[in-house]
DOFI-880833 format. One record per residue (C-alpha): residue number from 1; x, y, z. Coordinates in Angstrom, 3 decimals, m for minus. Last residue first. Example, Ala and Ser with C-alpha at 12.3 -4.5 7.8 and 13.67 -1.06 7.14 Angstrom:
<recs>
<rec i="2" px="13.670" py="m1.060" pz="7.140"/>
<rec i="1" px="12.300" py="m4.500" pz="7.800"/>
</recs>
This chain:
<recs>
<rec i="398" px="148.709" py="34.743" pz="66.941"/>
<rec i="397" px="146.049" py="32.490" pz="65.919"/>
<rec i="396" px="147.062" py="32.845" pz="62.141"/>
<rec i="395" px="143.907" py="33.270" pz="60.743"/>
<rec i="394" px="142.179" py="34.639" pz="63.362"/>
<rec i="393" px="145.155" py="37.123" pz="63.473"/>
<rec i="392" px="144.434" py="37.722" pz="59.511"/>
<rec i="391" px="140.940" py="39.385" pz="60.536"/>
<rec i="390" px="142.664" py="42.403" pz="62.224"/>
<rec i="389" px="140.342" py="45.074" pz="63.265"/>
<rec i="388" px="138.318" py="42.079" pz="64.504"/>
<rec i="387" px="141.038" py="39.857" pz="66.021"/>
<rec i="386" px="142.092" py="43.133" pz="67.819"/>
<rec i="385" px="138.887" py="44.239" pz="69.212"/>
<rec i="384" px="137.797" py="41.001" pz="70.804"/>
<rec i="383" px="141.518" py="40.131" pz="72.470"/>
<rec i="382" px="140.893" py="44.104" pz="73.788"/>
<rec i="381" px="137.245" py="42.561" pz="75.003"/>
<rec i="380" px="138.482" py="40.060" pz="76.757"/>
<rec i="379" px="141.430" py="41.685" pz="78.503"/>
<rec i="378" px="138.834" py="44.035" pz="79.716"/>
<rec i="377" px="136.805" py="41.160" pz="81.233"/>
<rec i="376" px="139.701" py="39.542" pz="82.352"/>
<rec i="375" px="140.753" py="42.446" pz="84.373"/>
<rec i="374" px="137.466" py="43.752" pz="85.541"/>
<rec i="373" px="137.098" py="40.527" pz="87.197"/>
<rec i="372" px="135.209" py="37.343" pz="86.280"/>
<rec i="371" px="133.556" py="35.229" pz="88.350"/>
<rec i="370" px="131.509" py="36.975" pz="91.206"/>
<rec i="369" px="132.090" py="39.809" pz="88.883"/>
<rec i="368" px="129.374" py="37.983" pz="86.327"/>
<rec i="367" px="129.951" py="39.743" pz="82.907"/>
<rec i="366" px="128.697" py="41.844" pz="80.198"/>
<rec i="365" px="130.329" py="42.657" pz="77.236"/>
<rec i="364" px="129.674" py="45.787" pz="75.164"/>
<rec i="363" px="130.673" py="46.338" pz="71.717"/>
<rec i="362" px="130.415" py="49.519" pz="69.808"/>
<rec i="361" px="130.643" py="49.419" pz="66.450"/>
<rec i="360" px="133.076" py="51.881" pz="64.030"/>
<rec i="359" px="132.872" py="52.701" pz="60.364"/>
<rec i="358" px="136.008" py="54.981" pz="59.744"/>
<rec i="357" px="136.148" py="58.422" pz="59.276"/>
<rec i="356" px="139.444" py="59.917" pz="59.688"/>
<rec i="355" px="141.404" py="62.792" pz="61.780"/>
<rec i="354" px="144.779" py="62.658" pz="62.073"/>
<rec i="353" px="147.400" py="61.855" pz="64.371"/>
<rec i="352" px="148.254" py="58.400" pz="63.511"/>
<rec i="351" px="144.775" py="57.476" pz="63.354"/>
<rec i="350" px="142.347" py="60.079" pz="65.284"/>
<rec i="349" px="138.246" py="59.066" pz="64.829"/>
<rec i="348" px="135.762" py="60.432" pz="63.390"/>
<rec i="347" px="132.160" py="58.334" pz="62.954"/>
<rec i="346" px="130.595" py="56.189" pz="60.421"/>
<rec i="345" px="128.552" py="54.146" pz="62.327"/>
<rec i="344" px="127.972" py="50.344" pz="62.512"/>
<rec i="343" px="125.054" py="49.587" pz="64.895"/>
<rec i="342" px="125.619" py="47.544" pz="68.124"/>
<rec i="341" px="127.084" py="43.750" pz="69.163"/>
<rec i="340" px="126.747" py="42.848" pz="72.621"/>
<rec i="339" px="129.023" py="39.994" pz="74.295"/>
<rec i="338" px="127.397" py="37.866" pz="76.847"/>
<rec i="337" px="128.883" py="36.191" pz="80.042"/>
<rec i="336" px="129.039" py="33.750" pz="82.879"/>
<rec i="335" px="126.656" py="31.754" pz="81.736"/>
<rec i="334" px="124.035" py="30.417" pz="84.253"/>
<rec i="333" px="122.242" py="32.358" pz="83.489"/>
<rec i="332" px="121.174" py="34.147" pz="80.188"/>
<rec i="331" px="123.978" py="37.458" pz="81.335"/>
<rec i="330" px="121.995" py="40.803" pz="79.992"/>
<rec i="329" px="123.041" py="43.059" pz="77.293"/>
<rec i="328" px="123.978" py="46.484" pz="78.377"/>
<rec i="327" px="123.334" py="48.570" pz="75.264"/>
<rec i="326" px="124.729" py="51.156" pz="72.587"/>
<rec i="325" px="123.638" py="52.129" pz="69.213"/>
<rec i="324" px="121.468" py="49.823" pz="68.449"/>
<rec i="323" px="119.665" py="50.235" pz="65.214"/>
<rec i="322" px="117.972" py="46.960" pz="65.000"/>
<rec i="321" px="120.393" py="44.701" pz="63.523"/>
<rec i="320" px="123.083" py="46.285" pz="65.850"/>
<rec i="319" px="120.846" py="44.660" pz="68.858"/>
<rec i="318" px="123.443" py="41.761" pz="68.157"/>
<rec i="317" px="123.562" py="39.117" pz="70.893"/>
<rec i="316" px="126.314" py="36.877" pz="71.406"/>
<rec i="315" px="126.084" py="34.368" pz="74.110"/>
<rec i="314" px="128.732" py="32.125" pz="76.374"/>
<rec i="313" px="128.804" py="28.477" pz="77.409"/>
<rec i="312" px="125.398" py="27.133" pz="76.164"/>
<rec i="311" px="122.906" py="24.707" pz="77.319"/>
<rec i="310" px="119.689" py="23.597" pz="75.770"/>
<rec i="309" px="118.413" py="25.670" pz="73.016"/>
<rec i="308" px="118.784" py="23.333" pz="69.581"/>
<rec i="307" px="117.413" py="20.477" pz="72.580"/>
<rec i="306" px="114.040" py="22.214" pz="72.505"/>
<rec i="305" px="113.853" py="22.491" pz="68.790"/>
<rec i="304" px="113.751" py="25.913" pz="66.670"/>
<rec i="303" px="110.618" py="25.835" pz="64.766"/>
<rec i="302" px="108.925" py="29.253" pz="65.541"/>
<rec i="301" px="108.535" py="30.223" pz="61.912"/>
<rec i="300" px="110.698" py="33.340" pz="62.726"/>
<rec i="299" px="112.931" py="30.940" pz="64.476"/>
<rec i="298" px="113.372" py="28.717" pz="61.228"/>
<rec i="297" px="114.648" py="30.996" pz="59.351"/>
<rec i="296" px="116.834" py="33.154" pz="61.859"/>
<rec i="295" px="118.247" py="29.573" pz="62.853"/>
<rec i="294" px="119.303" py="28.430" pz="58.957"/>
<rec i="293" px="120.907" py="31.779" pz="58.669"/>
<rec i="292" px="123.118" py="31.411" pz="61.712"/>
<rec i="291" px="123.979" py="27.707" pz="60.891"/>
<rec i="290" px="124.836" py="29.004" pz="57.658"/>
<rec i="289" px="126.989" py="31.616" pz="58.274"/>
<rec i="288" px="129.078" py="29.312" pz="61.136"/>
<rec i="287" px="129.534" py="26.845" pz="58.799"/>
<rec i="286" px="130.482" py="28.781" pz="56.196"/>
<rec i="285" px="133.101" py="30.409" pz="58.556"/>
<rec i="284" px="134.711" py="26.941" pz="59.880"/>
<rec i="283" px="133.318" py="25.586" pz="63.068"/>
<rec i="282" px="135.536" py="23.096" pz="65.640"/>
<rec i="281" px="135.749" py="26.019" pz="67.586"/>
<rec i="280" px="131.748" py="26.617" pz="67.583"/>
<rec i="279" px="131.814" py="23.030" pz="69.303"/>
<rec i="278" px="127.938" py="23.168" pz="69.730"/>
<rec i="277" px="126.294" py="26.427" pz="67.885"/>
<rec i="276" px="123.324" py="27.277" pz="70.246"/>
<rec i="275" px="120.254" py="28.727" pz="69.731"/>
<rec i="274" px="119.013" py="31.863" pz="71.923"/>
<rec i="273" px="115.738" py="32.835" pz="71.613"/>
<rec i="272" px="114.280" py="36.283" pz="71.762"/>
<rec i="271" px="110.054" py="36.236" pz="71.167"/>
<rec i="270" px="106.874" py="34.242" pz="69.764"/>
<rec i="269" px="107.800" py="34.784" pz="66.166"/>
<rec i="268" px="111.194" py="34.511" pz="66.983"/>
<rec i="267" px="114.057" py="37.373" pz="67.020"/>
<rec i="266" px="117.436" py="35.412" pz="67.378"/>
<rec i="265" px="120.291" py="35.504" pz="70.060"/>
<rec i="264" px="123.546" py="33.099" pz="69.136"/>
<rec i="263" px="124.437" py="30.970" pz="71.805"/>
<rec i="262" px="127.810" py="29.872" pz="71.820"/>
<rec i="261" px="128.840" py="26.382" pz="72.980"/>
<rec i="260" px="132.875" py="26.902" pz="73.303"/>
<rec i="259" px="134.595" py="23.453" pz="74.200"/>
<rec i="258" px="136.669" py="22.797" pz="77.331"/>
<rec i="257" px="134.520" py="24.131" pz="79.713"/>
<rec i="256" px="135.592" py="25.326" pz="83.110"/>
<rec i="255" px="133.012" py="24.788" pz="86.151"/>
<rec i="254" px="133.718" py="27.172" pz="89.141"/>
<rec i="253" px="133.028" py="25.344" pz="92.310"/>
<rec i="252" px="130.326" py="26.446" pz="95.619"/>
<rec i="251" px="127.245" py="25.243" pz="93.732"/>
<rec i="250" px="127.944" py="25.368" pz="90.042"/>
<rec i="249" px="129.630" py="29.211" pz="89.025"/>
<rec i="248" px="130.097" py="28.990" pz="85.496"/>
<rec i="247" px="133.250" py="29.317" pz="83.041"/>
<rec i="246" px="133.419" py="30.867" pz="79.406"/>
<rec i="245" px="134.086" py="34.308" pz="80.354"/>
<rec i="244" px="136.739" py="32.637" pz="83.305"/>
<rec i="243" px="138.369" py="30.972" pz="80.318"/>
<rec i="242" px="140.101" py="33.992" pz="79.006"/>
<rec i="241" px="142.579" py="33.221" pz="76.113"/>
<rec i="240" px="140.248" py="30.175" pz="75.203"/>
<rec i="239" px="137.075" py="32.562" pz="75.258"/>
<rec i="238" px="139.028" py="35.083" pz="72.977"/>
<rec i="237" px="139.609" py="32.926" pz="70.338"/>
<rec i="236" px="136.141" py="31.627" pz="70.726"/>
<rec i="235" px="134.993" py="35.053" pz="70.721"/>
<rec i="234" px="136.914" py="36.369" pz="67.665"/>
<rec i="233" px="135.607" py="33.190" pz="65.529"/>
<rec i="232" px="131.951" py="33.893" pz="66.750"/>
<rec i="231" px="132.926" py="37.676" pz="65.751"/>
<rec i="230" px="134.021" py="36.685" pz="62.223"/>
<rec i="229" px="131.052" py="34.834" pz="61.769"/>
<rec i="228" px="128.843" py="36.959" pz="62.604"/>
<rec i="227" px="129.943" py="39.964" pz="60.258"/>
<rec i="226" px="127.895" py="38.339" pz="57.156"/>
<rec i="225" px="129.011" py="36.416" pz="54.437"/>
<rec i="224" px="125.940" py="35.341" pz="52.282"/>
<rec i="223" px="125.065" py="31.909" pz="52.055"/>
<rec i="222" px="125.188" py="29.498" pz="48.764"/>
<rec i="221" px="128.624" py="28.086" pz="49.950"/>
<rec i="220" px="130.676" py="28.870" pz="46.785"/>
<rec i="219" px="129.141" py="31.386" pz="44.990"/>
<rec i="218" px="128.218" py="33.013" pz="47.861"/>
<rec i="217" px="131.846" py="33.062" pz="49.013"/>
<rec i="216" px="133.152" py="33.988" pz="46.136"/>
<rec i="215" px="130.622" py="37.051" pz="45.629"/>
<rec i="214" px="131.498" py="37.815" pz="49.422"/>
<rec i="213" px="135.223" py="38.018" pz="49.005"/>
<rec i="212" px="136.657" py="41.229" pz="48.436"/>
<rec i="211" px="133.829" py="43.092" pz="50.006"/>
<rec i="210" px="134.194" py="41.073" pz="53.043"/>
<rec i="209" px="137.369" py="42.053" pz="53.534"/>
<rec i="208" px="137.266" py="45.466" pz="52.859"/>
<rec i="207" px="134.413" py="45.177" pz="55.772"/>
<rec i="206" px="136.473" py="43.076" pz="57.915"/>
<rec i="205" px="139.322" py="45.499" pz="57.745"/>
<rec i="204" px="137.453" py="48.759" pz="57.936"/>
<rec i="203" px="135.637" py="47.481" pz="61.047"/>
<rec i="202" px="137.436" py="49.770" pz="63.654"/>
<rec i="201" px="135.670" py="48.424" pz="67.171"/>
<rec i="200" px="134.928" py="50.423" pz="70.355"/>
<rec i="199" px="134.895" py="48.903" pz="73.642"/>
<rec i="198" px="132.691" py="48.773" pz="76.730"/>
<rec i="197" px="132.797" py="46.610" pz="80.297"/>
<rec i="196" px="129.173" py="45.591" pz="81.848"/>
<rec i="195" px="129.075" py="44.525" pz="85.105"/>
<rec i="194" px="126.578" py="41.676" pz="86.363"/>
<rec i="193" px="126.574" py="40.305" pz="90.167"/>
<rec i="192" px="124.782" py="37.239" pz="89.501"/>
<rec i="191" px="121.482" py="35.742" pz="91.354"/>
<rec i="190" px="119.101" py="38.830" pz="91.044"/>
<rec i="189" px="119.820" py="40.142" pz="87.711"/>
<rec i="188" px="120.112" py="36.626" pz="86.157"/>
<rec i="187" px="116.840" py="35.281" pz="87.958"/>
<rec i="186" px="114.785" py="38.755" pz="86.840"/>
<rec i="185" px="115.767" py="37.764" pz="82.819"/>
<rec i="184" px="115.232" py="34.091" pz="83.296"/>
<rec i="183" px="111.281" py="35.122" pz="84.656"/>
<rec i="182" px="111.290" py="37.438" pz="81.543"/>
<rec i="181" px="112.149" py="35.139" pz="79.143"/>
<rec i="180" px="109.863" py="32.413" pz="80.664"/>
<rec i="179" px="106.702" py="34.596" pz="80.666"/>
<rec i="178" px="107.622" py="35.576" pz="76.700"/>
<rec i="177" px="108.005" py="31.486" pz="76.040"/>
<rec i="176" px="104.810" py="31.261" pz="77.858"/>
<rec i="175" px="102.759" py="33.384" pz="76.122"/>
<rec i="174" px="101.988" py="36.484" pz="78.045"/>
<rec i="173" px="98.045" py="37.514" pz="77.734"/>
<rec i="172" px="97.318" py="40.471" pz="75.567"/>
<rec i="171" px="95.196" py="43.479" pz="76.912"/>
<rec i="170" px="94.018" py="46.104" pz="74.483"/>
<rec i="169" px="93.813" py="49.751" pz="74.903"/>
<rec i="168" px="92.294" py="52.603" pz="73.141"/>
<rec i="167" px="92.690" py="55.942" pz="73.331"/>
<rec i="166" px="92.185" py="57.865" pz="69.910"/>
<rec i="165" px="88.715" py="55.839" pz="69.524"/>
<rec i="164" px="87.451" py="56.991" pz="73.377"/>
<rec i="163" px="86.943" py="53.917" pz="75.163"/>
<rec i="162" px="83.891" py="52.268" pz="76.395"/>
<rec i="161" px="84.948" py="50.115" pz="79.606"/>
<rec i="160" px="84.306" py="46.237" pz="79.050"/>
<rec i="159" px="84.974" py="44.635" pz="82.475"/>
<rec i="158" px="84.788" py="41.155" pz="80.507"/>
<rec i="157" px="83.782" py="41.577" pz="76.447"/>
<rec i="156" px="80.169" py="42.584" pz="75.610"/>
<rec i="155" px="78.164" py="40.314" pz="73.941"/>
<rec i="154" px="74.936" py="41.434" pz="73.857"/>
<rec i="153" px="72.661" py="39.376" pz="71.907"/>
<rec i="152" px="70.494" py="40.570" pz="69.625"/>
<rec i="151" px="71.952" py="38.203" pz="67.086"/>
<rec i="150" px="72.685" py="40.175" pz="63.659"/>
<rec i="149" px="73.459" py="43.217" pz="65.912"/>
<rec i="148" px="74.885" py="41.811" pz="68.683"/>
<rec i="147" px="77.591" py="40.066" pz="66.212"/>
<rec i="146" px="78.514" py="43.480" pz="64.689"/>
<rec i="145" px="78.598" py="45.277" pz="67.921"/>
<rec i="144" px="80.596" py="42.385" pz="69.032"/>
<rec i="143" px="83.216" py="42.608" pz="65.669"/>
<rec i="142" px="83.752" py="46.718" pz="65.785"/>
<rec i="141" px="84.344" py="45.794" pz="69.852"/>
<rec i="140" px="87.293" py="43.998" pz="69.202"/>
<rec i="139" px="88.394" py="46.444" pz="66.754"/>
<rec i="138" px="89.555" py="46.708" pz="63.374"/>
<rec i="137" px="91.914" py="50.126" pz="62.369"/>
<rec i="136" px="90.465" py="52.386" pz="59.804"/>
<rec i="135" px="93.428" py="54.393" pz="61.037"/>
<rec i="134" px="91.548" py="55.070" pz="64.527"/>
<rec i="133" px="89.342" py="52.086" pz="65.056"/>
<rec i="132" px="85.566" py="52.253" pz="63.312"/>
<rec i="131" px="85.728" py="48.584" pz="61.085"/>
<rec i="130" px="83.059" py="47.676" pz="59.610"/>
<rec i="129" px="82.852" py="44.308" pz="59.512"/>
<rec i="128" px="81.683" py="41.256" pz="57.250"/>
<rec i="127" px="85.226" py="42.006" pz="54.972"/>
<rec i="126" px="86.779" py="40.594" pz="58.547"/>
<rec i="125" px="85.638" py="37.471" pz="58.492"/>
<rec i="124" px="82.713" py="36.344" pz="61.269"/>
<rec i="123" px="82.863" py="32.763" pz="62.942"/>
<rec i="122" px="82.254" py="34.288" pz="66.256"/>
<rec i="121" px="85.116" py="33.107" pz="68.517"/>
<rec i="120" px="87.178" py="33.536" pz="65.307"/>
<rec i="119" px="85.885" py="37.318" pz="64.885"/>
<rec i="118" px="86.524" py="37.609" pz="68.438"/>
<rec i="117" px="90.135" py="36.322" pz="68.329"/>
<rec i="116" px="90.977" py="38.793" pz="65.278"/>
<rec i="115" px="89.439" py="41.469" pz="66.945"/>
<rec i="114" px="91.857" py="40.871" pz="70.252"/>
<rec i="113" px="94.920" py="40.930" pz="67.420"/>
<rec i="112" px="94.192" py="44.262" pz="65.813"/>
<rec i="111" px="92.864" py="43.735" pz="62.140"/>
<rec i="110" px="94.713" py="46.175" pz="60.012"/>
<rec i="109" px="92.161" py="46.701" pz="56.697"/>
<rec i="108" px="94.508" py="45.498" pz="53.573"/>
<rec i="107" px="91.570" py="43.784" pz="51.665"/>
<rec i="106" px="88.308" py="46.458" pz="52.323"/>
<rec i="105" px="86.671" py="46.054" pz="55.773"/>
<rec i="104" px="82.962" py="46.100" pz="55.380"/>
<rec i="103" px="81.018" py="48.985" pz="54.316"/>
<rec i="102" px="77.418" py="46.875" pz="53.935"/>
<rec i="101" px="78.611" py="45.726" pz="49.795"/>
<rec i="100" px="81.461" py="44.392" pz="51.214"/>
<rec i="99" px="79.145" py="41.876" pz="53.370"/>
<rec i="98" px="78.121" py="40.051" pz="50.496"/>
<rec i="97" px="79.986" py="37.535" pz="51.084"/>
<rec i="96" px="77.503" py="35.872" pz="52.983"/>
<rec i="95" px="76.644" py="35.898" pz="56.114"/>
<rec i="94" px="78.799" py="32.915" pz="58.390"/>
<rec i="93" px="76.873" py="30.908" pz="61.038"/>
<rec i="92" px="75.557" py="28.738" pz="58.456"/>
<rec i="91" px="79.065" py="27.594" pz="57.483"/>
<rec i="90" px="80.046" py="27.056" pz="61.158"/>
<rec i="89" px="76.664" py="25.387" pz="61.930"/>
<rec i="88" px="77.032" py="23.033" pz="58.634"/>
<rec i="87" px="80.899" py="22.160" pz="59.737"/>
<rec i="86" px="79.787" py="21.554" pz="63.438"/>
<rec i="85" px="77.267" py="18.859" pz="62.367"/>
<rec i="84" px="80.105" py="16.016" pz="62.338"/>
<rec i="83" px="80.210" py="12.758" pz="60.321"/>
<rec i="82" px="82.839" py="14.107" pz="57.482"/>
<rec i="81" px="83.640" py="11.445" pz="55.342"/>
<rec i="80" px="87.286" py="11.062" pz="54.527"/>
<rec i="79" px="88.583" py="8.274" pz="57.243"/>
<rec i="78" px="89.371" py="8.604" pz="60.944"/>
<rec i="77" px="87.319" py="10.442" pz="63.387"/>
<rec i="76" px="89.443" py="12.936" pz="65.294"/>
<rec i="75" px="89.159" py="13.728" pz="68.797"/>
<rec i="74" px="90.966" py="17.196" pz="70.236"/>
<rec i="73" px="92.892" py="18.027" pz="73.295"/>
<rec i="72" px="93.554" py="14.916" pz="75.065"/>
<rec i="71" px="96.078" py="15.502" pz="77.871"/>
<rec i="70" px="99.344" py="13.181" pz="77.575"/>
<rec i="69" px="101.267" py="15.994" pz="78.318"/>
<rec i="68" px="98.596" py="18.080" pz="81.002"/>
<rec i="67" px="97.043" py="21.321" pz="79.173"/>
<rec i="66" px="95.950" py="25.249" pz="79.861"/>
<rec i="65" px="93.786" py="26.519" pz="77.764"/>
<rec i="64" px="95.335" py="29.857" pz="76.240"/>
<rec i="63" px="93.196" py="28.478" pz="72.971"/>
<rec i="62" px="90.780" py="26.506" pz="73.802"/>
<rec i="61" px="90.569" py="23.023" pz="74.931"/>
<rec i="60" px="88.274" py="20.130" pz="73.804"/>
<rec i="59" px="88.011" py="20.489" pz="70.234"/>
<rec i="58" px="85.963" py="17.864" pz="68.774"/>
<rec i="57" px="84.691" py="16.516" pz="65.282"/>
<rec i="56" px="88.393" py="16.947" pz="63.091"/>
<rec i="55" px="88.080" py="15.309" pz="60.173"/>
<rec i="54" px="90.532" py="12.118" pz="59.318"/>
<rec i="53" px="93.514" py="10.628" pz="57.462"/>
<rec i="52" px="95.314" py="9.734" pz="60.866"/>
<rec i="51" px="97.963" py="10.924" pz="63.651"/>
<rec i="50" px="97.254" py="14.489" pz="63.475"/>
<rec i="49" px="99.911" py="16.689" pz="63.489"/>
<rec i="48" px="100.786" py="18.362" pz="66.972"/>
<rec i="47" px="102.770" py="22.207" pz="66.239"/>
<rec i="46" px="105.230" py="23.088" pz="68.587"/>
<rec i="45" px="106.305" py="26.372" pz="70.035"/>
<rec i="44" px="109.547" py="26.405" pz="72.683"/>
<rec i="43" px="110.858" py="26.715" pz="75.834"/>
<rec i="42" px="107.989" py="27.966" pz="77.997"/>
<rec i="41" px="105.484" py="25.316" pz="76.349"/>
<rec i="40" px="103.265" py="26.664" pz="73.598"/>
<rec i="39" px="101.052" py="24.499" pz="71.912"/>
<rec i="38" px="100.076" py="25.033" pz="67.903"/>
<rec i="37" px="96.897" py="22.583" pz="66.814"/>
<rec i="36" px="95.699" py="20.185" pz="63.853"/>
<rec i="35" px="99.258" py="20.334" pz="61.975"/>
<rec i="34" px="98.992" py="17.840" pz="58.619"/>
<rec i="33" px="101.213" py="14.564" pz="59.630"/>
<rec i="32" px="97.727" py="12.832" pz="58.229"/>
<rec i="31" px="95.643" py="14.845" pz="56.794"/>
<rec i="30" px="93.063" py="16.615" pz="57.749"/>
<rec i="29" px="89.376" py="17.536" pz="57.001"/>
<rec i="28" px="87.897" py="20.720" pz="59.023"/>
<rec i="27" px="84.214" py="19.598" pz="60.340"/>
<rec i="26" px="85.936" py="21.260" pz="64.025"/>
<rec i="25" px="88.275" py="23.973" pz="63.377"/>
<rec i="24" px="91.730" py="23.292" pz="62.490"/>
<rec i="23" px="94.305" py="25.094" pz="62.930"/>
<rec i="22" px="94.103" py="26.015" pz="66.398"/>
<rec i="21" px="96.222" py="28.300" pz="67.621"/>
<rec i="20" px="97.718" py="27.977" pz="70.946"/>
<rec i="19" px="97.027" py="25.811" pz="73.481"/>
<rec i="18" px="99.337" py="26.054" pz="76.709"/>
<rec i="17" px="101.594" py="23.127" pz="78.314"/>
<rec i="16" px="101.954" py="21.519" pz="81.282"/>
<rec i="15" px="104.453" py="18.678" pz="82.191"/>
<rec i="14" px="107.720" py="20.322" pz="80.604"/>
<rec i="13" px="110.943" py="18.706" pz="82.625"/>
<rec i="12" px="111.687" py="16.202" pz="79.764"/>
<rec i="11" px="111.061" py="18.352" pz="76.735"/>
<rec i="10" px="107.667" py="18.387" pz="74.336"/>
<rec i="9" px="105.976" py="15.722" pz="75.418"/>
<rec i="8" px="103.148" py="15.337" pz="73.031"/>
<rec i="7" px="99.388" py="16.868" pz="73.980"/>
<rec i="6" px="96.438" py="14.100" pz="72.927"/>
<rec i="5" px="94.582" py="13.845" pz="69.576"/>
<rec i="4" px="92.531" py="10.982" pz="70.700"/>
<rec i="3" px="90.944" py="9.003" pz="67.405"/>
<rec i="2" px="87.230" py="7.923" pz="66.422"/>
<rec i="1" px="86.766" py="5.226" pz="64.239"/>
</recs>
């Protein structure tokens, strides 16, 4: 019986998606609730699992296909035998192994995406190629020389331009997450008058304190304690002493929130997302740390959900995992504001008149001036620097 793999809805305003990988070629078996096919909607990355025990006999988009929800993308033929002649073709299309012994690409060979596609597109594995890039590097051309010479057909790319091997360029599509960040990126410079305020942050005393807790802590809640948590605690004590940073500009009105929804910026496999922890100042520590870890995890396999990104009052990002020094972080509209964590550096500072070393982070936070004013933004920040250099204020919420 043959079954209609069709596109999901994937978020209430998303009618179009794009296909992404497929992972399942047609004569491929699958099971059921086994991913057939990745689709990429602005927002997020899902994979569609196949709705049967089945093989896959038809794929009917390719990948950066554009799709309708409700689209069919695939058809499936329920049950374990395989009825379709792709699988044979596929297999026959494929030399043998013996490819190695021709110089093929040796295990560890750095296949460059567009060669990747084109060995897919011609059912070729890399150890069948000899690679001629510069670092041994794998080509998209190494794999259509290699396919015009075992077909005689040429099978050069689009406006192919020979290129010299030490200048080579390749040309990637934008996925649509990537096209989304960048088209939320322009909106926030153009609609918001942004500012950026600085500070400098002493972190001997969540350091020391870390130190004299984080076996406990591990012990106790199975996650390590990181310096997250104790700024998500420093904003939202900061974010009640200056609700204009947590406000937004609806319309003509300024909406105040009650409740601090802090976005917390994350590298993804497919690019920067920012999750949000609901009622962050309902949150205890552990919960923050393991909220945090649990969203790096699952946004380097590109599972966050849609409605894990909806909304949001305010935003932390921290470049300081990366070796940031110093930054101007930009507003994710409509928020009001961001706070920008950087590297911790030992550096000299003066302390009662003398000269120490002390790990210190710069902190940045940018605002919306239409909103807040230099005022509360400094004010902010200060509120920022003090709960930091002095963890026990969080503690006593003085």
């Amino acid at each position: 019986m043959s079954i209609e793999l069709k596109v999901p809805s994937v978020g209430e305003s998303i009618k179009e998606v794009e296909i992404g990988d497929w992972l399942k070629n047609p004569g491929d078996k699958v099971k059921r609730d086994e991913s057939v096919v990745v689709i990429e909607s602005d927002k997020a990355t899902v994979e569609v699992p196949s709705p049967v025990n089945g093989t896959v006999t038809k794929v009917l988009k390719k990948k950066r296909d554009k799709a309708q929800v409700g689209e069919v993308i695939a058809i499936l033929e329920e049950g374990a035998a395989d009825s379709s002649p792709a699988a044979p073709a596929a297999a026959a299309s494929a030399p043998a192994p013996a490819a190695k012994t021709e110089g093929g690409a040796h295990k560890g060979t750095i296949v460059m995406p567009a060669a990747r596609r084109a060995l897919a597109e011609h059912h070729l594995s890399p150890e069948q190629i000899q690679p001629a890039g510069p670092g041994g590097r794998m080509l998209k051309e190494d794999v259509l020389r290699h396919a015009e010479s075992k077909t005689g057909v040429v099978a050069k790319p689009e406006a192919f331009v020979p290129q010299r091997p030490d200048r080579q360029e390749e040309v990637v599509p934008m996925s649509p997450m990537r096209r989304r960040i960048a088209e939320r990126l322009v909106q926030a410079q153009q609609n918001a008058a942004l500012l950026t305020t600085f500070n400098e942050i002493d972190m001997s005393g969540v350091s020391a304190l870390r130190a004299r807790y984080k076996d406990a802590f591990l012990e106790k809640y199975k996650v390590k304690l990181g310096f997250m948590s104790f700024f998500v605690k420093a904003a939202v004590d900061a974010l009640k002493l200056v609700p204009q940073v947590n406000a937004q500009i609806r319309d003509e009105s300024i909406v105040y929130y009650n409740y601090c929804d802090i976005g917390i910026a994350v590298g993804g496999g497919k690019g920067l997302v920012v999750p949000i922890l609901r009622n962050a100042e309902r949150m205890s520590f552990a919960e923050v740390e393991v909220a945090i870890a649990n969203f790096g995890k699952r946004a380097a396999e590109n599972k966050i959900g849609l409605d894990e990104l909806k909304g949001g009052t305010f935003t932390i990002s921290n470049g300081g995992v990366y070796g940031s020094l110093l930054s101007t972080p930009i507003v994710n509209p409509p928020q009001s504001g961001i706070l920008g964590l950087h590297s911790i550096q030992e550096r000299p500072i003066a302390v009662n008149g003398q000269v120490v070393i002390r790990p210190m982070m710069y902190v940045a936070l940018t605002y919306d001036h239409r909103l807040v004013d230099g005022r509360e933004a400094v004010t902010f920040l200060k509120r920022i620097k003090e709960s930091i250099e002095e963890p026990s204020r969080m503690l006593l919420e003085i």
